[in-house]
Backbone bond lengths (Angstrom), bond angles and torsions (degrees), N, CA, C in turn:
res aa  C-N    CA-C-N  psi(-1)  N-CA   C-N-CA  omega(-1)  CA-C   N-CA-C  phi
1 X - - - 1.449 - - 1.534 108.80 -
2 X 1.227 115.81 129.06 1.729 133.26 176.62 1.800 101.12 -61.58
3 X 1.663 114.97 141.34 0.802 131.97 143.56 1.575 124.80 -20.53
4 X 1.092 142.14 143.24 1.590 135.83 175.85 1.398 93.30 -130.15
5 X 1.218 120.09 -178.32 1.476 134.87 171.70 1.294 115.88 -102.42
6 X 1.492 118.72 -8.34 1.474 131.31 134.85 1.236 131.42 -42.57
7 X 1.564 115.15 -45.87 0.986 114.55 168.42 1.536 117.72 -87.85
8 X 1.039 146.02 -37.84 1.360 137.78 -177.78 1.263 117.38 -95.65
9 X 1.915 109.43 25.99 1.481 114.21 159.05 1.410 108.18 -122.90
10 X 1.663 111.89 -77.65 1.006 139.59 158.02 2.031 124.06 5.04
11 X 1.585 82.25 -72.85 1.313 110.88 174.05 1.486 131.11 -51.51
12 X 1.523 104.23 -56.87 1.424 128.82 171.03 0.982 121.83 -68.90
13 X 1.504 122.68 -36.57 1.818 140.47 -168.22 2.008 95.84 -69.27
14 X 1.920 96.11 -51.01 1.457 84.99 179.01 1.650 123.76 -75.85
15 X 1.325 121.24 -1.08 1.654 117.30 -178.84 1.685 85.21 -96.08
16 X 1.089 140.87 -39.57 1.518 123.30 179.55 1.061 118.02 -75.21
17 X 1.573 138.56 -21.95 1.270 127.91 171.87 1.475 112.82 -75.78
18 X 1.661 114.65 -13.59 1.597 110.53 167.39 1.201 115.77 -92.57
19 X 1.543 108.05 -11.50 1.994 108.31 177.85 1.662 74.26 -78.55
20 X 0.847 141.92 -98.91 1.574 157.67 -171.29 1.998 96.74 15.40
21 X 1.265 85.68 -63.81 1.567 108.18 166.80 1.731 125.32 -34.20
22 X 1.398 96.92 -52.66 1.448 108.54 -159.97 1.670 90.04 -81.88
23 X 1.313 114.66 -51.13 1.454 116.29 176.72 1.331 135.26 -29.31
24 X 1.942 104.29 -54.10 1.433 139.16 158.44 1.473 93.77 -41.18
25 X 1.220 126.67 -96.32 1.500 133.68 -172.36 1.482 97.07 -33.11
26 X 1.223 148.80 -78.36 1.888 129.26 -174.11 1.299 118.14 -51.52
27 X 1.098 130.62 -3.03 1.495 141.15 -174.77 1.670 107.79 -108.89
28 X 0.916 97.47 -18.76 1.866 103.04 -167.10 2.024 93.39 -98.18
29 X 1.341 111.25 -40.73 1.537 144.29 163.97 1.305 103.95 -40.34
30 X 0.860 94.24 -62.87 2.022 114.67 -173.81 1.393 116.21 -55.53
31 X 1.383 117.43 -39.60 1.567 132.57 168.32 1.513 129.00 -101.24
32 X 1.083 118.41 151.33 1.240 98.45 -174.54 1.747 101.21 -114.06
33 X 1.814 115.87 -11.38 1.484 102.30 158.30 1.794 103.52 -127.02
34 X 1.608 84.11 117.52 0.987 102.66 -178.34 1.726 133.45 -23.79
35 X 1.584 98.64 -44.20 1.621 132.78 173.64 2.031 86.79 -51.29
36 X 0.912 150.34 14.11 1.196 111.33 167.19 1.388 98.44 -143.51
37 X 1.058 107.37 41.95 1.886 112.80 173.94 2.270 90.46 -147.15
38 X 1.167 95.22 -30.13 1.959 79.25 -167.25 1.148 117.95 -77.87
39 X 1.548 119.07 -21.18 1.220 116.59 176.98 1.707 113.88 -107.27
40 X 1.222 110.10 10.07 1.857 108.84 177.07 1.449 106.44 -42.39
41 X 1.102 126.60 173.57 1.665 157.70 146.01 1.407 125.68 -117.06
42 X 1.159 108.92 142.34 1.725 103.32 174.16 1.677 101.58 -71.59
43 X 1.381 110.83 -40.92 1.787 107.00 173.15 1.432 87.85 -164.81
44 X 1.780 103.23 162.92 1.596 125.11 -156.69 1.587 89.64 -53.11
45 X 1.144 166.72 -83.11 1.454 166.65 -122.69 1.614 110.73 -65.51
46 X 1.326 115.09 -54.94 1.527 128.82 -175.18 1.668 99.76 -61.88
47 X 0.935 124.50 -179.56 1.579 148.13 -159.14 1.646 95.29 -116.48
48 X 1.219 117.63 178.45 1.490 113.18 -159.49 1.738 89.26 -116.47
49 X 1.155 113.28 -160.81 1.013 122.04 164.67 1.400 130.80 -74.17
50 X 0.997 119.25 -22.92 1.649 118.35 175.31 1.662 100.92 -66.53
51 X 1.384 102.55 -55.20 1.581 134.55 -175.45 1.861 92.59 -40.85
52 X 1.269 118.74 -63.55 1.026 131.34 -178.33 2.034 116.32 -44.39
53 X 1.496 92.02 -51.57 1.218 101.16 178.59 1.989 125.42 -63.47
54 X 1.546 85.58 -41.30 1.406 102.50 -172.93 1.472 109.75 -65.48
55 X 1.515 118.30 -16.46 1.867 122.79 -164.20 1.768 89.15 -97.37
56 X 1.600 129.16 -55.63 1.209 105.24 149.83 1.381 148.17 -17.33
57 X 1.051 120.04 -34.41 1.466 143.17 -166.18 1.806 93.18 -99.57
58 X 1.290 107.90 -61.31 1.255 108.87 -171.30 2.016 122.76 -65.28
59 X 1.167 92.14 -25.28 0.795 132.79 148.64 1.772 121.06 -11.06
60 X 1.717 87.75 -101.61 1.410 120.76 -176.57 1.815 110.72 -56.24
61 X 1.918 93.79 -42.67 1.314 96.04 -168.39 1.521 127.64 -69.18
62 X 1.692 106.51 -29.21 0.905 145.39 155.13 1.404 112.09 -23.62
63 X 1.225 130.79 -72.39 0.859 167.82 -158.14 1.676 97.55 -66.57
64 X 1.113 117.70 -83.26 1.311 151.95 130.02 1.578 102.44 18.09
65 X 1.358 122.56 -69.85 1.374 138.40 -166.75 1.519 97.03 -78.71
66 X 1.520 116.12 -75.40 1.240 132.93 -156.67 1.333 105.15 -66.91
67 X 1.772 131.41 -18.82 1.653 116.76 -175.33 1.603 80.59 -123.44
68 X 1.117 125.43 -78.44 1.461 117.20 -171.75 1.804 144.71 -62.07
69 X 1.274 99.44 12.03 1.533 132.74 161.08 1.935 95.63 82.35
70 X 0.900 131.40 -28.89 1.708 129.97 166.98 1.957 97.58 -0.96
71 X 1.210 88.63 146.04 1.491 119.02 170.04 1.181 118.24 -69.44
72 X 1.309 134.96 125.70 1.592 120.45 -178.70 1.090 129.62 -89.57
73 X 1.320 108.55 82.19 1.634 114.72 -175.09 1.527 124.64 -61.80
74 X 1.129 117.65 145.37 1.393 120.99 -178.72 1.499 116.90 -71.26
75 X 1.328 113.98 127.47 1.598 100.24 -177.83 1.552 94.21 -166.83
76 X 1.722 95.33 79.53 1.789 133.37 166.18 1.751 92.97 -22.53
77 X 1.348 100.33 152.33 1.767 115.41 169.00 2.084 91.27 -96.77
78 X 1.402 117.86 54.79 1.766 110.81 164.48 0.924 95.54 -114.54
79 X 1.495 142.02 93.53 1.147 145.52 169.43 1.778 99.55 -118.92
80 X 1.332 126.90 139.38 1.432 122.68 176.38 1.504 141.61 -125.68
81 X 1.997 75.24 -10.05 1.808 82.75 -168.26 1.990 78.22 -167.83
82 X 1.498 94.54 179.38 1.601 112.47 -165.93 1.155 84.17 -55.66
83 X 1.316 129.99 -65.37 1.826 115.29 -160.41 1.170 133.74 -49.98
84 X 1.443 108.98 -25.12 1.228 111.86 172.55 1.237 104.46 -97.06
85 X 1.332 156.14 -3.42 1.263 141.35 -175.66 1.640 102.82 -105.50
86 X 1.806 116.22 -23.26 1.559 93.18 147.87 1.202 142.80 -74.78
87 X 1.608 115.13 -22.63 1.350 116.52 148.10 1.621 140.87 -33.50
88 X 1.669 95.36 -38.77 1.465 112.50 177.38 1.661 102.09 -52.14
89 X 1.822 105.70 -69.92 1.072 124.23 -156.07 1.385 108.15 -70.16
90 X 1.914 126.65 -25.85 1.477 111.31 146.60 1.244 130.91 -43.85
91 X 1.471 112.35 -51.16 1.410 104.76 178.81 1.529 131.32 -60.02
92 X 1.099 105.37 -35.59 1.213 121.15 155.10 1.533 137.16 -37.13
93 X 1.153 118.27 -49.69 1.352 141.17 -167.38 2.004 86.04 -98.95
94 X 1.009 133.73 -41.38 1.475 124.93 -177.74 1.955 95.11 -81.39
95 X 1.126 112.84 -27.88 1.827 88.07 158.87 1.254 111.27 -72.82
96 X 1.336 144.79 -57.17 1.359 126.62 176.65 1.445 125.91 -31.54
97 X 1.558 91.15 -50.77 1.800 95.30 -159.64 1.506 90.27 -75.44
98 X 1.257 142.40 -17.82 1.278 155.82 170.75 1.829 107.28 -36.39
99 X 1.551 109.05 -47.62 1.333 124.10 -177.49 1.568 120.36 -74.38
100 X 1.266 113.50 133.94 1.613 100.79 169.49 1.579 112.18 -92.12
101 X 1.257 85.65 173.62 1.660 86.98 -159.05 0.975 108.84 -69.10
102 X 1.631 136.39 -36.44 1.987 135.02 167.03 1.335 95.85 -56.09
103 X 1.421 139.32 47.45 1.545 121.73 167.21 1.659 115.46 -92.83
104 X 0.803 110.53 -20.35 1.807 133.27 176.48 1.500 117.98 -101.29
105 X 1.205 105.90 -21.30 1.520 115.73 162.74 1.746 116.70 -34.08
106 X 1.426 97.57 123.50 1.811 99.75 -177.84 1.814 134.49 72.89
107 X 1.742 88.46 -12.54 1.342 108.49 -157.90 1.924 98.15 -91.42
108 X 1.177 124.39 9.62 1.367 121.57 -178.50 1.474 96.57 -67.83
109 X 0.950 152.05 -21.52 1.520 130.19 -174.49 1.873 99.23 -115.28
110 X 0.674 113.48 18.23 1.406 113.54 173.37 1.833 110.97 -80.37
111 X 1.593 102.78 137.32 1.232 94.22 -173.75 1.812 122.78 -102.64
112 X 1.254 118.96 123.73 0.968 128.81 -178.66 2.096 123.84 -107.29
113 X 1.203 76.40 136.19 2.016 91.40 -156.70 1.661 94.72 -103.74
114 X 1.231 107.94 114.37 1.738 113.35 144.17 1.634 124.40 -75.05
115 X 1.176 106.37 107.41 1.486 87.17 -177.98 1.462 103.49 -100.56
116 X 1.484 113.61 151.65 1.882 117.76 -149.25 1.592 97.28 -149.07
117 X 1.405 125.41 160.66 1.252 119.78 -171.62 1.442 117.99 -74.26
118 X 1.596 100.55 -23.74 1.249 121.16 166.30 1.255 129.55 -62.09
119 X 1.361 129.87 -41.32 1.527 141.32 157.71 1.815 99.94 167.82
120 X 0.819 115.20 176.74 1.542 129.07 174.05 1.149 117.15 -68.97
121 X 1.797 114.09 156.53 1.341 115.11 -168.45 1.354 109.25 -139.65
122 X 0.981 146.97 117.06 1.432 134.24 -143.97 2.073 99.01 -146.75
123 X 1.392 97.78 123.82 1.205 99.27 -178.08 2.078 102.41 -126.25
124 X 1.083 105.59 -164.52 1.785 115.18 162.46 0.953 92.16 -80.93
125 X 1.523 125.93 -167.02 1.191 146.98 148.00 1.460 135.58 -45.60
126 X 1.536 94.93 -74.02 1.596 140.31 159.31 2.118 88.93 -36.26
127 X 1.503 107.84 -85.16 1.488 97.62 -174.14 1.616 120.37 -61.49
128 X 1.213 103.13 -5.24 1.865 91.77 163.73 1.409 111.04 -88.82
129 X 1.390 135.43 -43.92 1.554 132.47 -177.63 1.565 108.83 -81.26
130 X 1.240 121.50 12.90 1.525 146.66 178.55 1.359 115.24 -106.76
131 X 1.199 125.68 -72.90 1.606 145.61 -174.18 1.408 120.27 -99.96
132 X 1.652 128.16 -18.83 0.959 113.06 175.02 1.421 112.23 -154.99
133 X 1.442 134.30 -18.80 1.517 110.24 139.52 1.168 150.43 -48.78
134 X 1.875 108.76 -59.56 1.380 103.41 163.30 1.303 137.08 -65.17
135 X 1.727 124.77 -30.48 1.511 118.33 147.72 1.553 117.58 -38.15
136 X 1.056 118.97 -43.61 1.528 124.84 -170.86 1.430 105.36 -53.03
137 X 1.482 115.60 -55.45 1.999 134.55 -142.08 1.743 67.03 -96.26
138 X 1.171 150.13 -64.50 1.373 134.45 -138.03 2.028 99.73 -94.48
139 X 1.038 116.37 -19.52 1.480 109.91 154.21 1.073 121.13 -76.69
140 X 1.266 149.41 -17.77 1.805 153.01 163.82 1.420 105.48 -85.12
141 X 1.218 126.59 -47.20 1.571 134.51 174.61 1.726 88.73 -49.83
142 X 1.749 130.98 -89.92 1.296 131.28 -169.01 1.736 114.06 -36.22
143 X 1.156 103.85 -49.72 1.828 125.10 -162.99 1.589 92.91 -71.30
144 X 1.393 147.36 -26.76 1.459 156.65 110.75 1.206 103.77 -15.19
145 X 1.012 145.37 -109.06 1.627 165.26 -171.40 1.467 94.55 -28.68
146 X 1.472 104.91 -54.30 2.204 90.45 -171.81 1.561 111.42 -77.18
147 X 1.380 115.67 -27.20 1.645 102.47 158.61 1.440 132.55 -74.36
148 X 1.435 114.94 -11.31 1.372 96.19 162.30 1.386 114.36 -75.55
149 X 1.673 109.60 -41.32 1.465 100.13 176.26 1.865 113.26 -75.09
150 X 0.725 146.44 15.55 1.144 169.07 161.73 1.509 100.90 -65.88
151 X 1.034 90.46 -61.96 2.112 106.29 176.01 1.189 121.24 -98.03
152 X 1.616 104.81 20.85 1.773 104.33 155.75 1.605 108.72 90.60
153 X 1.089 112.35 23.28 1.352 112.14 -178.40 1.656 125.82 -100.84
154 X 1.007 105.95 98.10 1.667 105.54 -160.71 1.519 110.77 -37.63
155 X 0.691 123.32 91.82 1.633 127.97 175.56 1.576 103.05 -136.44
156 X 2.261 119.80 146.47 0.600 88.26 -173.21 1.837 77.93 -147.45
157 X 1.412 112.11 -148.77 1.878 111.78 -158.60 1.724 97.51 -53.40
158 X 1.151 85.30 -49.79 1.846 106.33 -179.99 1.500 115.07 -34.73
159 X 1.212 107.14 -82.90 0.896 127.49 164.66 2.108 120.27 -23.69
160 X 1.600 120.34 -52.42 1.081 125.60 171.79 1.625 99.04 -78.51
161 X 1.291 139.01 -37.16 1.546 127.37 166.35 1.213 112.76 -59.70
162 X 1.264 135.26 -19.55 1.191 124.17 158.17 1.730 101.86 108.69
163 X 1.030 112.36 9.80 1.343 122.39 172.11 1.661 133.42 -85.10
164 X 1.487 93.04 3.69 1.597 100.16 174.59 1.452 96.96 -129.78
């Protein structure tokens, strides 16, 4: 059986938004006030960690809606503290698992539009869950991961593979 875009989005997006998860929990572990791990930066320009978390999310869901037909649920950037940013990433992961797996089926040439303040961005299918979703969800997922360790949080390769 051939690869789908189910599987090399779908699939992966939901085991990283629960490594994503497990990470959050050693980082939240790691401090004892919260305020000095949720709002870090890797440096003043980048987005903090919530920021980080929420483009993951946006990310996945994204994704989610625009190739695998999902409903577009609302899910505000008010996130403030771990609880709410595992909430995010539940909800998240229950739109995926939400999808059956023929949801991307046939849909590689289908055209899908970012619309941006800058102007629109319009790829296939195939080249959006190719070229610019999963780069997207796996640069906020990492850029996450290096500020906790950034902020001293024992975490290590393992650990972001999802193996601890």
């Amino acid at each position: 059986m051939a690869l789908t875009l189910y599987d090399i989005s779908i699939v992966p997006f939901i085991k990283n938004l629960k490594t994503l998860s497990k990470l959050l929990e050693k980082g939240q572990a790691h401090f004892e006030d919260e305020s000095k791990i949720i709002n870090a930066k890797l440096v003043d320009d980048m987005g903090d960690l919530i920021f980080q978390v929420q483009r993951v999310s946006d990310s996945a869901k994204g994704l989610a809606v625009r190739v695998g037909g999902a409903e577009n649920v609302a899910l505000p950037d008010n996130e403030t503290d771990f609880a709410g940013l595992y909430k995010r990433i539940n909800s998240t992961i229950e739109i995926l698992e939400s999808l059956p797996s023929t949801c991307t089926d046939g849909k590689e040439d289908l055209e899908v539009v970012l619309k941006l303040p800058n102007g629109d961005l319009k790829f296939t299918a195939k080249d959006y869950v190719l070229n610019f979703a999963t780069p997207n969800f796996y640069f906020h997922v990492v850029t996450a991961y290096d500020i906790l360790r950034k902020e001293g949080v024992p975490l290590g390769k393992f650990d972001f593979l999802g193996r601890r």
